[in-house]
C-alpha positions as CSV (number, residue, x, y, z in Angstrom):
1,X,157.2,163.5,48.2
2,X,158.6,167.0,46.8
3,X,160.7,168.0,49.2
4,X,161.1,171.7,47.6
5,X,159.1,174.3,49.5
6,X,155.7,175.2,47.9
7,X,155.9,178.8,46.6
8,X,152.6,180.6,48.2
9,X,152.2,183.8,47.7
10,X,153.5,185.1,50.7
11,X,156.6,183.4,50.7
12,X,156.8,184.2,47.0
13,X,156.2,187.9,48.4
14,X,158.7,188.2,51.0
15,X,161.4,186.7,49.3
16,X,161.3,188.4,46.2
17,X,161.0,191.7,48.4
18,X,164.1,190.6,50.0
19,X,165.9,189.9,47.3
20,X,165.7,193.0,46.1
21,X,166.4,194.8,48.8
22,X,169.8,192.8,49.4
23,X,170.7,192.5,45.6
24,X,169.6,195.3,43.7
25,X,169.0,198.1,46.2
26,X,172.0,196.9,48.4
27,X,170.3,198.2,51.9
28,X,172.4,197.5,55.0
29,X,170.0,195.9,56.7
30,X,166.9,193.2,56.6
31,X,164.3,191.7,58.4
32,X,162.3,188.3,58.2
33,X,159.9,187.1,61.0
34,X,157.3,184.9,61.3
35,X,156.1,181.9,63.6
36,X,157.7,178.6,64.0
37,X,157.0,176.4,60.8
38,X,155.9,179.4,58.5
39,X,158.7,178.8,56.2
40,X,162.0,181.1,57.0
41,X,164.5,179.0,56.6
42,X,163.1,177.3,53.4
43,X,162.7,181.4,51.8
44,X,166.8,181.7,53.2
45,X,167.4,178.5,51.2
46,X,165.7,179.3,48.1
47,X,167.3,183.3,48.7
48,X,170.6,182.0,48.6
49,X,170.2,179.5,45.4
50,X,169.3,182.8,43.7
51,X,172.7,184.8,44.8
52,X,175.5,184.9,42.5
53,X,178.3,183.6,44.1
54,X,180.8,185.9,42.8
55,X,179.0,188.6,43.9
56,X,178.1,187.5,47.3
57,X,178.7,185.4,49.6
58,X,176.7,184.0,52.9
59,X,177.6,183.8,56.2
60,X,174.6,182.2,58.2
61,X,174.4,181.7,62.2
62,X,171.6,179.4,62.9
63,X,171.7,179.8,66.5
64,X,172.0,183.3,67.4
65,X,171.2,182.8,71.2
66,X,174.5,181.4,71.2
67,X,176.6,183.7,69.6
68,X,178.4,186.2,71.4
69,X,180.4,189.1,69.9
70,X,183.7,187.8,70.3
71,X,182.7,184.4,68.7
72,X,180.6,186.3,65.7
73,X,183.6,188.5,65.0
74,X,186.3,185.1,65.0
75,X,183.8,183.3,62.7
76,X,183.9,185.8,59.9
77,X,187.1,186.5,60.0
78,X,188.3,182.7,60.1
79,X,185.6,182.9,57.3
80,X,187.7,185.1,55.0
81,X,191.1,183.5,56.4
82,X,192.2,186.4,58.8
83,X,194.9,185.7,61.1
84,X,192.9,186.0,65.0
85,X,194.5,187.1,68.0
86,X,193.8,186.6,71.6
87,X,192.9,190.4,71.7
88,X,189.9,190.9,70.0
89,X,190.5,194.5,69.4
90,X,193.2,193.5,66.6
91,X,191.3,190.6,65.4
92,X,188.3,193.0,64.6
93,X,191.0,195.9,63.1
94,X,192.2,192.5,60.8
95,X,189.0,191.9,60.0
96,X,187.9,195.3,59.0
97,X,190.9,195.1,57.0
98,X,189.7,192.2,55.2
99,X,186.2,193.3,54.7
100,X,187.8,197.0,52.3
101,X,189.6,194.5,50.5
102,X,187.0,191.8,49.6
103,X,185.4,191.8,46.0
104,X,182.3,190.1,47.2
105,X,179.9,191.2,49.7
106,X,179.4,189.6,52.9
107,X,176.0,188.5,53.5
108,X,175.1,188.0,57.4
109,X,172.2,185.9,57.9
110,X,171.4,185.6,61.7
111,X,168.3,183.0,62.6
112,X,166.9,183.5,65.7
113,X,168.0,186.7,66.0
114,X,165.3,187.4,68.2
115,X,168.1,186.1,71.3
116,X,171.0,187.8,69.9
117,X,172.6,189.3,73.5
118,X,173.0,192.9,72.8
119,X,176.5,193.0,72.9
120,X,175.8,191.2,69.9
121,X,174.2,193.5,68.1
122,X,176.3,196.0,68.5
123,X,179.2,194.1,67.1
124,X,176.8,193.6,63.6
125,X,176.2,197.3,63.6
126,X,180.3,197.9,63.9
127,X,180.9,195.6,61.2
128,X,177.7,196.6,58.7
129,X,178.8,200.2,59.0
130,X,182.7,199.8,59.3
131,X,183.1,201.4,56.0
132,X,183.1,205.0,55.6
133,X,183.1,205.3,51.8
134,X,180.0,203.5,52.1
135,X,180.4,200.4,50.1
136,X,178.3,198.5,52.1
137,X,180.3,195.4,51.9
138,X,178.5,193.6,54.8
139,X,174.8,193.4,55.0
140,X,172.8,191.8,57.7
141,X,169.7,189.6,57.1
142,X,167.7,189.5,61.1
143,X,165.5,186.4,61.1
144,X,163.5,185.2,63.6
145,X,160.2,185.2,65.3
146,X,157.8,187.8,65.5
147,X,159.4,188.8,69.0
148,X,162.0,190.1,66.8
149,X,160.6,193.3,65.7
150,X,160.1,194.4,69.6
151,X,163.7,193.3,70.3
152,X,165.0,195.4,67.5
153,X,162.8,198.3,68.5
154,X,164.1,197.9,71.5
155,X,167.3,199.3,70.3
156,X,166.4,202.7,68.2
157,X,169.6,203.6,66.8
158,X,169.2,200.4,64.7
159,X,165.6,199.8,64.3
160,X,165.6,202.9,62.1
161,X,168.4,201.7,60.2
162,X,166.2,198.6,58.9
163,X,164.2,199.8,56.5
164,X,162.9,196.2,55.2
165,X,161.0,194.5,57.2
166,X,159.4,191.8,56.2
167,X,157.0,189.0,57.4
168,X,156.2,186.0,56.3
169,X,152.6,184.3,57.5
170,X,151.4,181.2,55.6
171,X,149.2,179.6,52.6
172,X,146.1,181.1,52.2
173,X,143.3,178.6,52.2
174,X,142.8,178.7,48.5
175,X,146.3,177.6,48.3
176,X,145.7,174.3,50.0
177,X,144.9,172.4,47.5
178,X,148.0,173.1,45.6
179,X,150.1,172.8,48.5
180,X,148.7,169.4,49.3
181,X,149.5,168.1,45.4
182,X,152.8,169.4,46.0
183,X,153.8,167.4,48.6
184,X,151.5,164.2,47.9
185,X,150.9,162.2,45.5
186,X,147.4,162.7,43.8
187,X,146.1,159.9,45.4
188,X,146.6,160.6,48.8
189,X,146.4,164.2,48.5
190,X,142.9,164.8,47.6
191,X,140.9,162.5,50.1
192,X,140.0,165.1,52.3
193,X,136.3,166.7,51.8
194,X,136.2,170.4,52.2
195,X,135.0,170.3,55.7
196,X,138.4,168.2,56.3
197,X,139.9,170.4,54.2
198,X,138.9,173.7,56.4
199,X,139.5,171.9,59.8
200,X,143.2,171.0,58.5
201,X,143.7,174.5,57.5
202,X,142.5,176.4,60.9
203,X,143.7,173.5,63.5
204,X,147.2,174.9,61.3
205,X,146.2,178.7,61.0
206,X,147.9,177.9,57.9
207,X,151.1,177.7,58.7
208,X,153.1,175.0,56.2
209,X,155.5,173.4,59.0
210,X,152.0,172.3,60.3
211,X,149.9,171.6,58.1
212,X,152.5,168.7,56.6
213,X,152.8,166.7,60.0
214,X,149.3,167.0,60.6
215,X,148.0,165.6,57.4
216,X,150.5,163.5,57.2
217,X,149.2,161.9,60.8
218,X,145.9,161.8,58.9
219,X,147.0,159.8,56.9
220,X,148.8,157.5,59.0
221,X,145.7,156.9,60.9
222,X,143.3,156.3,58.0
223,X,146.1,154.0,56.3
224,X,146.3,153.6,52.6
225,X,143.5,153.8,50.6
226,X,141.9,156.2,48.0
227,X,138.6,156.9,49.5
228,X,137.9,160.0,51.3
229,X,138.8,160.8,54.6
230,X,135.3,162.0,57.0
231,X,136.0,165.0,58.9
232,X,135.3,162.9,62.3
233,X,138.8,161.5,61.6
234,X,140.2,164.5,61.1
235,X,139.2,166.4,64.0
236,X,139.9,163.3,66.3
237,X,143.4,162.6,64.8
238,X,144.4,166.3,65.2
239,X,143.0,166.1,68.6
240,X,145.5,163.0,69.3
241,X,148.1,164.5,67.3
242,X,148.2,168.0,69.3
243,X,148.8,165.7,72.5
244,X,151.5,164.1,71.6
């Protein structure tokens, strides 16, 4: 099975879009959303295999729910070997310190951002625009479910500040096909007829972190073989599959 994600035009889209928002144009800020399973983490993945190490470097926080502004500021500056103190006032003048003196620039990537408290947020915005002479040294990747663009809206003095926002749906169904050689072998991943073929797709809406599981129980049910699958199976192993 190839276990790298399957470039569809959207994700293609959205990262490349991304990429040269963060790299070339050097904005402040970024946004990603999209639903569970459409394939954020994989684009952050792939994003950050492109970045030139001596250029940048990556700070990501996977669980933003949990990250409060004391503990965001400690990370980084552990991060870039700051000395902390129990005040957090002098840990974030250290840190600030730090951050004119680094060569590289300091990429936050925050996942679920859509729970960051706002406390939270407030701390990004302090660090992001710390620098006067505007040298942008930290810029924030936001990435999290489409929730997320309410939740920044929510707070206007820095929804207007991110300018990039991008979204990231799924494959197209003329991109199934592909998608299904690029994760199975040829045997196994053409025994569908189209009817099988459209069911998968909408029972998915297209989305890649379903579409995998659920052919994938397909195929588990049917067993081995190289004869196609009818659409009966289909729609009664999805049926099973969505109880489970």
């Amino acid at each position: 099975m190839n276990r790298s994600p399957f470039p569809f035009t959207d994700f293609v889209r959205a990262k490349d879009n991304l990429a040269q928002a963060l790299v070339e144009l050097g904005e402040t800020y970024a946004m990603l959303t999209g639903v569970t399973g459409s394939g954020k983490t994989a684009l952050m993945g792939e994003l950050r295999s492109q970045l030139d190490r001596t250029r940048h470097r990556v700070l990501y926080f996977p669980e933003a729910k949990k990250l409060g502004a004391a503990g965001l500021v400690k990370v980084v500056a552990e991060s870039l070997r700051v000395r902390t103190s129990m005040c957090h006032s002098v840990t974030f003048d250290r840190l600030l310190t730090a951050l004119s003196e680094e060569s590289r620039t300091i990429l936050l990537w925050l996942d679920e951002a859509q729970d960051l408290p706002a406390e939270t947020l407030a701390e990004v915005r302090a660090l992001a625009e710390s620098d006067l002479d505007d040298t942008r040294r930290v810029q924030v990747l936001f990435v999290g479910l489409p929730k997320l663009r309410a939740e920044l809206q929510s707070h206007p003095y820095l929804w207007r500040r991110v300018v990039v926002r991008e979204e990231i749906t799924g494959l197209v169904f003329g991109e199934l096909h592909d998608f299904l050689d690029h994760h199975f072998d040829n045997e196994q991943s053409k025994r569908l007829c189209d009817q099988g073929l459209t069911t998968l797709f909408e029972r998915a809406a297209g989305v890649p972190g379903l579409l995998l599981p659920m052919y994938r129980a397909v195929l588990a049910r049917v067993g081995a073989g190289k004869g196609k699958i009818e659409p009966e199976q289909v729609d009664d192993t999805l049926d099973r599959w969505d109880l489970a």
